[in-house]
C-alpha positions in Angstrom: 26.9 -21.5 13.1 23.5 -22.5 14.2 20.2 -21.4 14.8 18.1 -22.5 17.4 14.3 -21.6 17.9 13.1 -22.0 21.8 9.4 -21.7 22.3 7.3 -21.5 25.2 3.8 -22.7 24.6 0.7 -20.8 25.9 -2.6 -20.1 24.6 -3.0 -16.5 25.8 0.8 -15.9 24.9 3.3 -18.2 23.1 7.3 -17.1 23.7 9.5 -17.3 20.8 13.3 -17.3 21.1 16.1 -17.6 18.1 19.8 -18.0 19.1 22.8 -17.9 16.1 25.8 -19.0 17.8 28.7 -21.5 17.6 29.7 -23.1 20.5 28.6 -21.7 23.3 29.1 -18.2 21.6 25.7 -16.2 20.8 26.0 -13.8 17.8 22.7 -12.7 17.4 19.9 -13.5 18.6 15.9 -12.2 18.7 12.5 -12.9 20.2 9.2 -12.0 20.8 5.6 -13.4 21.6 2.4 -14.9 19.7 -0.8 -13.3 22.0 -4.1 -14.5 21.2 -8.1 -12.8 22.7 -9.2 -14.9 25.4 -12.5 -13.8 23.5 -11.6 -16.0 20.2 -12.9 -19.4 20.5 -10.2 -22.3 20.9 -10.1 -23.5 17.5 -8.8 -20.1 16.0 -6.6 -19.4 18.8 -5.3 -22.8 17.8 -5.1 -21.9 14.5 -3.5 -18.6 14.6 -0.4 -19.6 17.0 0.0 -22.8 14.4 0.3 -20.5 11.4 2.3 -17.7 12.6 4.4 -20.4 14.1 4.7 -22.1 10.4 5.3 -18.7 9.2 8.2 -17.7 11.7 10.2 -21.2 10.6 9.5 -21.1 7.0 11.4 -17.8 7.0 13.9 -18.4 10.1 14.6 -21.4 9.0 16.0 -22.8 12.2 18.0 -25.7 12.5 16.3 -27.2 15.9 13.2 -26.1 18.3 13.2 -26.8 21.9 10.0 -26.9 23.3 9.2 -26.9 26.7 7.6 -30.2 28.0 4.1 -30.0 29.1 3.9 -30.3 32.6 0.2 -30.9 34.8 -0.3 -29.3 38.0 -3.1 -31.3 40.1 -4.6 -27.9 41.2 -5.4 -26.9 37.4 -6.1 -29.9 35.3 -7.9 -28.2 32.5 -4.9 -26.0 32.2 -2.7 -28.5 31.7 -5.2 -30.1 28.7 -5.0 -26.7 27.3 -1.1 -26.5 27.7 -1.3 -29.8 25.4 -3.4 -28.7 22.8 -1.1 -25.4 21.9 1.8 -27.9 22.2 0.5 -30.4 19.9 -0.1 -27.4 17.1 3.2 -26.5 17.6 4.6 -29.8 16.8 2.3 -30.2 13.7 3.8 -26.5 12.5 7.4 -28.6 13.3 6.7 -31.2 11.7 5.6 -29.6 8.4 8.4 -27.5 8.4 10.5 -30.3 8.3 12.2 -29.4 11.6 13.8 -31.8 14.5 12.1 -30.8 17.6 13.8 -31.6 21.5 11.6 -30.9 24.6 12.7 -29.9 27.8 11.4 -29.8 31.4 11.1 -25.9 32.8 12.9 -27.5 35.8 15.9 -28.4 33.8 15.8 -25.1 32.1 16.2 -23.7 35.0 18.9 -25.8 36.4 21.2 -25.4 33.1 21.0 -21.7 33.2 20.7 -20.8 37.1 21.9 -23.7 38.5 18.9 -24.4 40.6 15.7 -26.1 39.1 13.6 -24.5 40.9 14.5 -21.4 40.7 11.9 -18.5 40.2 11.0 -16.9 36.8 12.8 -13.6 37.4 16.0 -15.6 38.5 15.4 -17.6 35.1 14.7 -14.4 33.2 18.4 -12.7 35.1 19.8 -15.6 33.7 19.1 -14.8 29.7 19.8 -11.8 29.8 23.4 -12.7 31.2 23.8 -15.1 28.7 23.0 -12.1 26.1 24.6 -9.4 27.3 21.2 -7.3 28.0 20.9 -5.1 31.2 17.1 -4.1 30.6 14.2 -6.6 31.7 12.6 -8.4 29.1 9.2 -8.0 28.0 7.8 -11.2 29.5 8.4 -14.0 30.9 7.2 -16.3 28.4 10.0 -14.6 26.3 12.4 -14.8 28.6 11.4 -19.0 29.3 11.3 -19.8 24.9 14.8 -17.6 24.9 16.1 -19.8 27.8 15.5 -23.0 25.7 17.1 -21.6 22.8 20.3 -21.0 24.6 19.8 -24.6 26.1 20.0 -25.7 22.1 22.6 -23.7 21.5 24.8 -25.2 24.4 24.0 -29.3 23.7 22.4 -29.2 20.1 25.3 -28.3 17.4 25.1 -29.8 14.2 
């Protein structure tokens, strides 16, 4: 068995996703979603997703993290700087917990578990919840996106 954490980096709201399966068999599997004030300034924004994200993997104790790539859209540059910084404290948190890390497009994401890369977030979000078995919408889509990578790890990244 192995356990996979997915996680979708954002500043206002970071998605967390943690497979346990075999194969391509989930057993069990949870998430949820790091939200931090757009009043805080940067730095401790930074620094709370870093150590709740440290704290999640010292006590999950995940095998792998799939992270999703950082990607740039011309229209919102500073958005895509931002993007990078949340990423880059993830990876530190990673790193220190000793932890192999893959990242992964969105756009391949998508295309593993729809079958279309560009296919919308509610068609990504249908997806997951096929995959686990769960007729109610999820909470977010941030959730939905970190949960989608960890089924991606689950699918190419056994030990």
């Amino acid at each position: 068995m192995v356990k996979i954490i997915g996680i979708d980096p954002g500043l206002a709201e970071t998605g967390i996703g943690i497979i346990r399966g075999a194969g391509l068999k989930v057993n069990d599997y949870s998430f949820g979603v790091i939200n931090t004030d757009k009043a805080t300034p940067l730095p401790e924004r930074l620094d709370s997703i870093f150590a709740q994200i440290l704290s999640i993997l010292k006590d999950e104790k995940p095998d792998i993290m799939i992270v999703e790539d950082i990607f740039f859209m011309q229209k919102y540059p500073k958005a895509g700087i931002i993007l990078g910084k949340v990423t880059g404290v993830i990876l530190l948190a990673a790193n220190q917990a000793g932890l192999n890390v893959k990242e992964i497009p969105v756009r391949e994401a998508k295309q593993v578990l729809t079958g279309n890369g560009n296919a919308s977030k509610l068609q990504l979000e249908e997806a997951v919840r096929y995959f686990l078995n769960i007729s109610t919408p999820l909470n977010s889509y941030h959730v939905s996106d970190a949960t989608a990578l960890a089924l991606i790890g689950l699918f190419r990244y056994q030990k």
